[in-house]
C-alpha angles and dihedrals in degrees: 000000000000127000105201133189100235098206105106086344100106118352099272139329150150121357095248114081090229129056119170101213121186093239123217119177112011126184139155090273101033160001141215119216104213083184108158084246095062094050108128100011117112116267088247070080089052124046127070129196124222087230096191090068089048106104092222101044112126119179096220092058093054098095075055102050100042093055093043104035097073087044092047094057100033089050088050097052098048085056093047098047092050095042086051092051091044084250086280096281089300129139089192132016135182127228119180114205136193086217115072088196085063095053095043080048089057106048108026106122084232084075096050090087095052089054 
């Protein structure tokens, strides 16, 4: 059990300026909340950064950061998943999303060029 300042501490977070997390893996970059309520959700739920050890960590991009970050890997492992099964023979496929960041990540033309 941890009970952690969230200010700098990990890129965002509750309103409050203190959480108690049940911590799992903890190391000087990262940990991991094993929490009942995150079982069974991927560990992108689950660990969190110490953002101020991070070398390119800059305070003014955080709104930034903690809005992409989740879309950016998300984005990069649905693209992943379908190249490494050859997209399944298909020239166009649809994913339907409850996040509507995920679905703007995947199909902006910007990320045309990642694919």
């Amino acid at each position: 059990m941890m009970t952690l300042r969230w200010a700098n501490a990990c890129g965002g977070g509750p309103d409050g300026s203190h959480v108690t997390i049940l911590t799992g893996h903890v190391t000087s970059m990262s940990f991991s909340d094993v929490s009942p309520h995150r079982k069974g959700l991927s560990p992108l739920y689950a660990v969190f950064d110490r953002v101020i050890k991070k070398p390119l960590y800059q305070v003014e991009n955080e709104d930034y950061e903690i809005l992409l970050r989740g879309l950016l890997t998300t984005a990069w492992l649905i693209d992943d998943f379908m190249f490494d099964h050859d997209y399944y023979g298909a020239e166009q496929y649809l994913i339907t999303s409850a996040s509507s960041k995920t679905s703007i990540g995947l199909t902006s033309e910007a990320n045309h060029a990642l694919c």
